[in-house]
PDB file of N, CA, C and O in Angstrom:
ATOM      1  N   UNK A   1      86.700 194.649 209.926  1.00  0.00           N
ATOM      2  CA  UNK A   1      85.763 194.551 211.034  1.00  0.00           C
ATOM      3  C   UNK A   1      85.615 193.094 211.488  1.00  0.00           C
ATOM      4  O   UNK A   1      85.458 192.732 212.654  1.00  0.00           O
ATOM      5  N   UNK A   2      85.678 192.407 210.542  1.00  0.00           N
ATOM      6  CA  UNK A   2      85.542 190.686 210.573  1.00  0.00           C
ATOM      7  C   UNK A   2      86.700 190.147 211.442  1.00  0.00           C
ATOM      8  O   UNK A   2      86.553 189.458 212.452  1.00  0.00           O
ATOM      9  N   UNK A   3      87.926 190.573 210.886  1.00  0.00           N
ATOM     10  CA  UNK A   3      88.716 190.214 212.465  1.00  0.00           C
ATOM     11  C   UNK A   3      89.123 191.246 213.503  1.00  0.00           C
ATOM     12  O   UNK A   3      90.172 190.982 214.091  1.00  0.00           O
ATOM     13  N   UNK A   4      88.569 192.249 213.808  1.00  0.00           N
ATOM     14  CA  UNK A   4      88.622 192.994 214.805  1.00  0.00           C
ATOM     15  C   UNK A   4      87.475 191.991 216.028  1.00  0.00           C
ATOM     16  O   UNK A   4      87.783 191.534 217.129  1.00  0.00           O
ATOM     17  N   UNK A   5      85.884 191.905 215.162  1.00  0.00           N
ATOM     18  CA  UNK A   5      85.191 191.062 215.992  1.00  0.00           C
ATOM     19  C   UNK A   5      85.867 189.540 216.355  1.00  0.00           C
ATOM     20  O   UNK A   5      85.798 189.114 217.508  1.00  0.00           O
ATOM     21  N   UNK A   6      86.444 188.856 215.408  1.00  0.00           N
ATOM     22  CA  UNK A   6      86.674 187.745 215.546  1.00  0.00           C
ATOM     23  C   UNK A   6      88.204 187.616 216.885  1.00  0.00           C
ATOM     24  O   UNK A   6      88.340 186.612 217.584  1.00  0.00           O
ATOM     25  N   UNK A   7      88.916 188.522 216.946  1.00  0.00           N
ATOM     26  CA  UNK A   7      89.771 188.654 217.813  1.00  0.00           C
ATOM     27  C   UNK A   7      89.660 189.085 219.414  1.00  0.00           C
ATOM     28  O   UNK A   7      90.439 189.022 220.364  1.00  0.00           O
ATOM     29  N   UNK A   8      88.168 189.602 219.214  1.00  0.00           N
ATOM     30  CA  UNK A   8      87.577 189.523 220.116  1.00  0.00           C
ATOM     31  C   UNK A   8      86.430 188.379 221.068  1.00  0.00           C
ATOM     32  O   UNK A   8      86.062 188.039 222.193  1.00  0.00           O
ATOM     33  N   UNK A   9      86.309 188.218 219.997  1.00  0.00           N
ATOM     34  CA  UNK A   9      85.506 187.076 220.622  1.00  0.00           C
ATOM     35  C   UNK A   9      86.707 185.449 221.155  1.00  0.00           C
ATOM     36  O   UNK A   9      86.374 184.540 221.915  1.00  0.00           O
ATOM     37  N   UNK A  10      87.986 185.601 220.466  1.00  0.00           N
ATOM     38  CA  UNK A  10      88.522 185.056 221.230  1.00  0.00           C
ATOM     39  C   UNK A  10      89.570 185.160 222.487  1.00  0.00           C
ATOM     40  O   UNK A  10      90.157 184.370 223.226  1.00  0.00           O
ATOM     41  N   UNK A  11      89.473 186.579 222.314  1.00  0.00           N
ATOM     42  CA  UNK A  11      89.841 186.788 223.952  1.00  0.00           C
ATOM     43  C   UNK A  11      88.948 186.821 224.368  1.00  0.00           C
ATOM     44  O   UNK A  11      89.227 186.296 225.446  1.00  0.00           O
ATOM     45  N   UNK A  12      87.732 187.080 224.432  1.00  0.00           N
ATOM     46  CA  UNK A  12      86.429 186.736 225.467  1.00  0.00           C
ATOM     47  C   UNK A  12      86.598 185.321 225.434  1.00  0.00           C
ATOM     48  O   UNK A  12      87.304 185.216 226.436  1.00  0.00           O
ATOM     49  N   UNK A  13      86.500 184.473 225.126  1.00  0.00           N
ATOM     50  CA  UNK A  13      86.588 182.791 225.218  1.00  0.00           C
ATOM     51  C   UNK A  13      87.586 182.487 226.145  1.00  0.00           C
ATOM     52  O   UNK A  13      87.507 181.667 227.059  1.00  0.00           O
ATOM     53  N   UNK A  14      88.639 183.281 225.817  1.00  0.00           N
ATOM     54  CA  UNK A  14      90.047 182.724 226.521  1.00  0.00           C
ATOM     55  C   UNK A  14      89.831 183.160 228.167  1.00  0.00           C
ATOM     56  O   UNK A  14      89.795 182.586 229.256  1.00  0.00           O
ATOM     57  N   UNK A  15      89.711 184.555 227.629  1.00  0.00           N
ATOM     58  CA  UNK A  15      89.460 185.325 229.295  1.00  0.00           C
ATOM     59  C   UNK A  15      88.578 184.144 230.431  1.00  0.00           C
ATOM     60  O   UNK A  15      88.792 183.544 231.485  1.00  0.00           O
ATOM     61  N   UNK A  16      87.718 184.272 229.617  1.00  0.00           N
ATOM     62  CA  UNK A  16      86.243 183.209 230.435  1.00  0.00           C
ATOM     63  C   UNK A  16      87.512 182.076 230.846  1.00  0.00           C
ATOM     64  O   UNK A  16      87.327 181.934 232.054  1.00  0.00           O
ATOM     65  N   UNK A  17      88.341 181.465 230.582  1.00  0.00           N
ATOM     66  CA  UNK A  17      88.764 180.729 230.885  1.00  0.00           C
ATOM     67  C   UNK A  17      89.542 181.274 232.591  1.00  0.00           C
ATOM     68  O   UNK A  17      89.582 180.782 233.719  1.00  0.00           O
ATOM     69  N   UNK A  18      89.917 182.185 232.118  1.00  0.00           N
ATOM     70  CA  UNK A  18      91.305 182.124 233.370  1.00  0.00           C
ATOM     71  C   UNK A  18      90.188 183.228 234.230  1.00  0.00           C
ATOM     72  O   UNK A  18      90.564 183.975 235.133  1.00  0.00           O
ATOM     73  N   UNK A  19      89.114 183.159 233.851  1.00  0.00           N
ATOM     74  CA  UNK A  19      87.693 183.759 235.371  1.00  0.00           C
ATOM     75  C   UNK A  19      87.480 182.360 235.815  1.00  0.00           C
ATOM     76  O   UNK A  19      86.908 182.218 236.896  1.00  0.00           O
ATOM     77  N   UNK A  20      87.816 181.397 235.215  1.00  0.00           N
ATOM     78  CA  UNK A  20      86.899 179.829 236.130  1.00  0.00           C
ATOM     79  C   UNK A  20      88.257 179.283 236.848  1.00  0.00           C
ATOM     80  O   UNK A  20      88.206 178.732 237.948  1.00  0.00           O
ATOM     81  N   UNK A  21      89.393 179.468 236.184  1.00  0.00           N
ATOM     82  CA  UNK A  21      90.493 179.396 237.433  1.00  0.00           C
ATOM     83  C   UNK A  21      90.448 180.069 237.812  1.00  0.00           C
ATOM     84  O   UNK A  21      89.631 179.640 238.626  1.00  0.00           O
ATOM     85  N   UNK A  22      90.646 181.462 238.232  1.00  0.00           N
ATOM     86  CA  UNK A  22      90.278 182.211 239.327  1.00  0.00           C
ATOM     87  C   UNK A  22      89.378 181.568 240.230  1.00  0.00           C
ATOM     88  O   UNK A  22      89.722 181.275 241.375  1.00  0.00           O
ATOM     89  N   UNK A  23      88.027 181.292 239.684  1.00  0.00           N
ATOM     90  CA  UNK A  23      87.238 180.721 240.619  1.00  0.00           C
ATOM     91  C   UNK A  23      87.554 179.181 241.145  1.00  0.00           C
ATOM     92  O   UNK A  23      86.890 178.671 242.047  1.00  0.00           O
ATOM     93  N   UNK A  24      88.216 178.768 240.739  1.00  0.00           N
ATOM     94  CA  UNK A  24      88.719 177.758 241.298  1.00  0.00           C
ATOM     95  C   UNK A  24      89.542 177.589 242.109  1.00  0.00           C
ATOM     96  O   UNK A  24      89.582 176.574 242.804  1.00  0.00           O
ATOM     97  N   UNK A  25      90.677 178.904 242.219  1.00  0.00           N
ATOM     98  CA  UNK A  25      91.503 178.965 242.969  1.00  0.00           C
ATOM     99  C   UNK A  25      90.727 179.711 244.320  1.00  0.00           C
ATOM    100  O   UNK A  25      91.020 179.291 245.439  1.00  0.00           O
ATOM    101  N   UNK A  26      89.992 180.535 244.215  1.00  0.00           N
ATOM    102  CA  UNK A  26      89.059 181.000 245.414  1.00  0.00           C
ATOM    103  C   UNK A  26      88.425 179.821 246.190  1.00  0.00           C
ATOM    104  O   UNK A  26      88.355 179.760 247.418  1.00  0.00           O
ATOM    105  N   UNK A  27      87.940 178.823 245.252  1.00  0.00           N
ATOM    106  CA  UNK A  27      87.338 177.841 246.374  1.00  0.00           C
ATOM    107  C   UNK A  27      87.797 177.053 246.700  1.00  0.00           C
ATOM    108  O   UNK A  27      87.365 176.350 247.613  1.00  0.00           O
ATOM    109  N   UNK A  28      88.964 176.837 246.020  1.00  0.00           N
ATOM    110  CA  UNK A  28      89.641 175.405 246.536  1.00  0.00           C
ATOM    111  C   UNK A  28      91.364 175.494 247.426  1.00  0.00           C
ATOM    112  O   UNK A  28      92.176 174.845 248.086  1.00  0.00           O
ATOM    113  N   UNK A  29      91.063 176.883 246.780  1.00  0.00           N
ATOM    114  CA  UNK A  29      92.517 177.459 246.993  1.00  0.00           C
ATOM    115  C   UNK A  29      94.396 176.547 247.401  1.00  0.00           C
ATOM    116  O   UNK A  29      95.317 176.828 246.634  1.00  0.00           O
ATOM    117  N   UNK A  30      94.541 176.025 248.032  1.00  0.00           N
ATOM    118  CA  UNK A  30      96.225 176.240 247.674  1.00  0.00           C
ATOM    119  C   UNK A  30      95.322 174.164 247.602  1.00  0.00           C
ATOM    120  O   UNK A  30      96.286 173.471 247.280  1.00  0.00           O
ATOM    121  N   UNK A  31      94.461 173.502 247.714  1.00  0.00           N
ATOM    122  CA  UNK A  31      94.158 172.225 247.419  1.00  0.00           C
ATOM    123  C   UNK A  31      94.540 171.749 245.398  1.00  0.00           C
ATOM    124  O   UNK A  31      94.589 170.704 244.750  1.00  0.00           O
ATOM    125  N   UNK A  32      94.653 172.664 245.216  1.00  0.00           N
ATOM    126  CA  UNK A  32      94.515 172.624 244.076  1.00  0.00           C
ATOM    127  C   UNK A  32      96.096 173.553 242.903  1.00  0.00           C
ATOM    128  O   UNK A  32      96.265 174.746 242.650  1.00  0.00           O
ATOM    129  N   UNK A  33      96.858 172.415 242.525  1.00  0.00           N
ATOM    130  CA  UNK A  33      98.116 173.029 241.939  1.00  0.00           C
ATOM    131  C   UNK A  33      98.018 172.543 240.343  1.00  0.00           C
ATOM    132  O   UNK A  33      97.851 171.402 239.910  1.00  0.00           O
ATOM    133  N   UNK A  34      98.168 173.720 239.663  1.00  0.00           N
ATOM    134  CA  UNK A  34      98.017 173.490 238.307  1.00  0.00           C
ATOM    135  C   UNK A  34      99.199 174.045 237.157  1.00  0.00           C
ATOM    136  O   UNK A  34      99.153 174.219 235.940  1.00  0.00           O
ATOM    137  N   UNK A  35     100.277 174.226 238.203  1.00  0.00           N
ATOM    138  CA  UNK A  35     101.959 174.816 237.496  1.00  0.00           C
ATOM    139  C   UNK A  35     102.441 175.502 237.071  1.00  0.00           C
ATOM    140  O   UNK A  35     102.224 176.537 237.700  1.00  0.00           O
ATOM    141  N   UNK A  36     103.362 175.754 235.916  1.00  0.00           N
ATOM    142  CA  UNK A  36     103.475 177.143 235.865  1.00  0.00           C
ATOM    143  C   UNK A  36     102.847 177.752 234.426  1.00  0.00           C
ATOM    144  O   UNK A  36     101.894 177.120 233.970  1.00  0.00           O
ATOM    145  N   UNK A  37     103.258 178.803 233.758  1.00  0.00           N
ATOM    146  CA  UNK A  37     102.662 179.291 232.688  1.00  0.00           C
ATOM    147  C   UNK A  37     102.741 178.530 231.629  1.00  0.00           C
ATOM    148  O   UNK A  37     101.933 178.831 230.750  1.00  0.00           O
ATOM    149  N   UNK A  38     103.437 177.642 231.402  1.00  0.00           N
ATOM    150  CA  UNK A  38     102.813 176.550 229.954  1.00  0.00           C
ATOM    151  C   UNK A  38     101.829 175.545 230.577  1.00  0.00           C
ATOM    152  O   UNK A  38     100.847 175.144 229.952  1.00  0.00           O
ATOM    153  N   UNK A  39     102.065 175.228 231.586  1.00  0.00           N
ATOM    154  CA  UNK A  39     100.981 174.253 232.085  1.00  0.00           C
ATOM    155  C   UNK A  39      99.537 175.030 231.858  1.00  0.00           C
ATOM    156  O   UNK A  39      98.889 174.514 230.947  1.00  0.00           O
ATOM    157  N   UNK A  40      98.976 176.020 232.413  1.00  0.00           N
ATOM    158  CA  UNK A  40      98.202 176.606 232.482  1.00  0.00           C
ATOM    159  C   UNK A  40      97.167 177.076 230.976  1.00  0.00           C
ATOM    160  O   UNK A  40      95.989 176.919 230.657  1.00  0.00           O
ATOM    161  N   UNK A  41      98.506 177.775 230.285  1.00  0.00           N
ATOM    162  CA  UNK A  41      98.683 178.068 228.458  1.00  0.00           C
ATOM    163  C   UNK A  41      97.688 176.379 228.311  1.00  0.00           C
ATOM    164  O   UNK A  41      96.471 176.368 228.494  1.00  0.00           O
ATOM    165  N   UNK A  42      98.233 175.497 228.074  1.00  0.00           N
ATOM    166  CA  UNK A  42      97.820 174.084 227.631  1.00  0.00           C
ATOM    167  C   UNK A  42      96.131 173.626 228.173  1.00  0.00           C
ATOM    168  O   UNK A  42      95.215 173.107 227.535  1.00  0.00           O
ATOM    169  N   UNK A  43      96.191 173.952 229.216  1.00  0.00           N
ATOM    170  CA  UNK A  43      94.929 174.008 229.806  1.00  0.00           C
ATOM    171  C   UNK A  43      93.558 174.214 229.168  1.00  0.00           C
ATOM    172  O   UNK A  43      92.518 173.610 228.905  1.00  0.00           O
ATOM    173  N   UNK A  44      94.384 175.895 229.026  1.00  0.00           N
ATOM    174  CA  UNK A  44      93.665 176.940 228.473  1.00  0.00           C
ATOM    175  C   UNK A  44      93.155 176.362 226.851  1.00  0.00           C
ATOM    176  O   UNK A  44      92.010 176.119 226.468  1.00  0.00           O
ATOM    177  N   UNK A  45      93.988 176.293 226.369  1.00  0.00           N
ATOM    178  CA  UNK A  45      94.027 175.208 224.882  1.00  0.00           C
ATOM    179  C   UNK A  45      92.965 174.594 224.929  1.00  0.00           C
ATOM    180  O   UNK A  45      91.884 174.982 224.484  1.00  0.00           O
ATOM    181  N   UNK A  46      93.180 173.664 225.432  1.00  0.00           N
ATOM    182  CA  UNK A  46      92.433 172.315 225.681  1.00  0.00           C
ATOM    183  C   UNK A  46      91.072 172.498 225.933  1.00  0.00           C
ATOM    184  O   UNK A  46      90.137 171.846 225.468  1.00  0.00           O
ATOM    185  N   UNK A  47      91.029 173.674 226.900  1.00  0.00           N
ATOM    186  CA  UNK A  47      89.622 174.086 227.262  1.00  0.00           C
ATOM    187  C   UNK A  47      88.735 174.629 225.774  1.00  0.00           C
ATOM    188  O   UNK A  47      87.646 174.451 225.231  1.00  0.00           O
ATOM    189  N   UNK A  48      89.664 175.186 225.624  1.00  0.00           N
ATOM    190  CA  UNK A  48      88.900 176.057 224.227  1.00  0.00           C
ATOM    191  C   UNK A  48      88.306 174.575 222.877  1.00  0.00           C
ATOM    192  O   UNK A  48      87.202 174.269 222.428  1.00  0.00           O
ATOM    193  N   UNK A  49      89.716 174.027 222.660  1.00  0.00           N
ATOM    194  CA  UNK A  49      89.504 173.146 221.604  1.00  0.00           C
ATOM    195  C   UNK A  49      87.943 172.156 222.550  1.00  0.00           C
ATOM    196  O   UNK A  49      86.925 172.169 221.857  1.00  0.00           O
ATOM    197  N   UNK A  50      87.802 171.487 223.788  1.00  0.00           N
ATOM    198  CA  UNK A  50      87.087 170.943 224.251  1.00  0.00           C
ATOM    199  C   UNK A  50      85.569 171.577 223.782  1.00  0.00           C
ATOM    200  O   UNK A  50      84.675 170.922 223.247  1.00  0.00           O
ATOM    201  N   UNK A  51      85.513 173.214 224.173  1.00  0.00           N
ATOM    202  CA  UNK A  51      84.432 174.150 224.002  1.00  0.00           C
ATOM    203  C   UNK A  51      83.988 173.526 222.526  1.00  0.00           C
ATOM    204  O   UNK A  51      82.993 172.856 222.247  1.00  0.00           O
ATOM    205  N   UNK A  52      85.322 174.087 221.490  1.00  0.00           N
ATOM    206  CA  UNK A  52      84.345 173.922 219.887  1.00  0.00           C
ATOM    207  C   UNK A  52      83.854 172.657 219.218  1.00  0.00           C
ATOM    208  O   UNK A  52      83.175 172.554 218.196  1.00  0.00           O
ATOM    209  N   UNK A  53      84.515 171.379 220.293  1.00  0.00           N
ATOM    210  CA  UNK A  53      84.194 169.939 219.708  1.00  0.00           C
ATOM    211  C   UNK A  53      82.882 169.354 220.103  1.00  0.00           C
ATOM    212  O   UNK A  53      82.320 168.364 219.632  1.00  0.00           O
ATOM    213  N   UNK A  54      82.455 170.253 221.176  1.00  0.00           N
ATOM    214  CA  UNK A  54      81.069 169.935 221.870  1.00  0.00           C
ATOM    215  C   UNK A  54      80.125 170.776 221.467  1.00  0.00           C
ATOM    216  O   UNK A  54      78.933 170.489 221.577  1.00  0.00           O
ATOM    217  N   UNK A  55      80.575 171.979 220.925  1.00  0.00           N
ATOM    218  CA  UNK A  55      79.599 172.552 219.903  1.00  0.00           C
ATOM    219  C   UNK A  55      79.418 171.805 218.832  1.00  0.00           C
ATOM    220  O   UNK A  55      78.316 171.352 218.522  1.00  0.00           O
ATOM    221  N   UNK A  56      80.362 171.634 218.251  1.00  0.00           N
ATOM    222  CA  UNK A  56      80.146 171.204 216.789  1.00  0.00           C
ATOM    223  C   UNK A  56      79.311 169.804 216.777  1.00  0.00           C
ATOM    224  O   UNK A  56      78.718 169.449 215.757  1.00  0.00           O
ATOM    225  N   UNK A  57      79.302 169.153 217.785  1.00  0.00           N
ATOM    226  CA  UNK A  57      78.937 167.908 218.166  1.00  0.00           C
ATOM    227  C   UNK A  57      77.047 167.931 218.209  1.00  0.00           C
ATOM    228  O   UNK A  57      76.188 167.130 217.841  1.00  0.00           O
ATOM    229  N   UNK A  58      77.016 169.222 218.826  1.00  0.00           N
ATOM    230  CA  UNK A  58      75.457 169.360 219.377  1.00  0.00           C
ATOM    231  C   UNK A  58      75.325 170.339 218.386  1.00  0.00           C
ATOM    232  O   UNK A  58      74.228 170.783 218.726  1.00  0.00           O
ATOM    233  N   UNK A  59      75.699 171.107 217.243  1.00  0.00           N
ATOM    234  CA  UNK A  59      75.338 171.613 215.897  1.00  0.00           C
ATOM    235  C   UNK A  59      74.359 170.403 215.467  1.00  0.00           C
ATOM    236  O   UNK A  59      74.476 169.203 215.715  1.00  0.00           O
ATOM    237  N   UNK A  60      73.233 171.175 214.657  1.00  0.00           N
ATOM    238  CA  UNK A  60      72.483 170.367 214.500  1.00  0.00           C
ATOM    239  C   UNK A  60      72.129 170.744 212.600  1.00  0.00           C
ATOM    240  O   UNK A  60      71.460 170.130 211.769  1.00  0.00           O
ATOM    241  N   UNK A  61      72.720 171.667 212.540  1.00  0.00           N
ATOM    242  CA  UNK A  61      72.470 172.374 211.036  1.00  0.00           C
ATOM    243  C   UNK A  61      71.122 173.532 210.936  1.00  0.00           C
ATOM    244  O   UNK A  61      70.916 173.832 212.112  1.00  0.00           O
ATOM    245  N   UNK A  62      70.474 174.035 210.362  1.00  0.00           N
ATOM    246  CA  UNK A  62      69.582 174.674 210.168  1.00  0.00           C
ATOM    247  C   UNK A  62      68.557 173.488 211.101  1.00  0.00           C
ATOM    248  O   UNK A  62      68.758 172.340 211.496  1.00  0.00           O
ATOM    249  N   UNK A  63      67.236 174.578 211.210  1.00  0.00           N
ATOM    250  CA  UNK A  63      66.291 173.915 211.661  1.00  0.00           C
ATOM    251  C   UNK A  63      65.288 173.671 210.353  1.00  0.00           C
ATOM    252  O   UNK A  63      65.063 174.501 209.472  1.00  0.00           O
ATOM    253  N   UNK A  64      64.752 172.352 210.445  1.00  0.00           N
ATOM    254  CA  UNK A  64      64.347 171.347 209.365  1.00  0.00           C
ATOM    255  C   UNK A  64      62.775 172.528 209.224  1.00  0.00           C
ATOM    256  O   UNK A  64      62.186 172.826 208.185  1.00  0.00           O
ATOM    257  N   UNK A  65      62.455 172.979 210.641  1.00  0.00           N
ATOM    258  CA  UNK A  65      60.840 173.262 210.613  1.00  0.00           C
ATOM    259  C   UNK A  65      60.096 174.991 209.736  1.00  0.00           C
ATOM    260  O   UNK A  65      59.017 175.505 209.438  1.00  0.00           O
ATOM    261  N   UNK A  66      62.048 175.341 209.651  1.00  0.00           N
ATOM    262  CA  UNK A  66      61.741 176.402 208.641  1.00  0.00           C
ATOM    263  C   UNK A  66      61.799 176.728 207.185  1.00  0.00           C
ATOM    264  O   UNK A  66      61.399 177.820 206.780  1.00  0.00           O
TER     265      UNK A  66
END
């Protein structure tokens, strides 16, 4: 069950990703070139690794007041 959820939750992460290019390509549309499928793949990466370093960053540990 532990990685059924966990495999999910990272295609939800990933997905969320290629919904904000989508939305990017809607508003900015052909202003904006970002290449082909490894370019994109790398992106995608980057986005994710970016996501867990700024969590982990603003992790604060348990709260002291409980």
């Amino acid at each position: 069950m532990r990685l059924v959820l966990g495999v999910t939750l990272w295609v939800v992460a990933a997905g969320s990703k290629f919904v904000v290019l989508l939305l990017i390509d809607l508003v900015f549309g052909d202003a904006v070139s970002l290449g082909g499928f490894f370019s994109v793949t790398l992106l995608i990466v980057c986005l994710l690794l970016a996501r867990s370093g700024v969590r982990s960053l603003l992790d604060t540990g348990p709260d002291p007041s409980r």
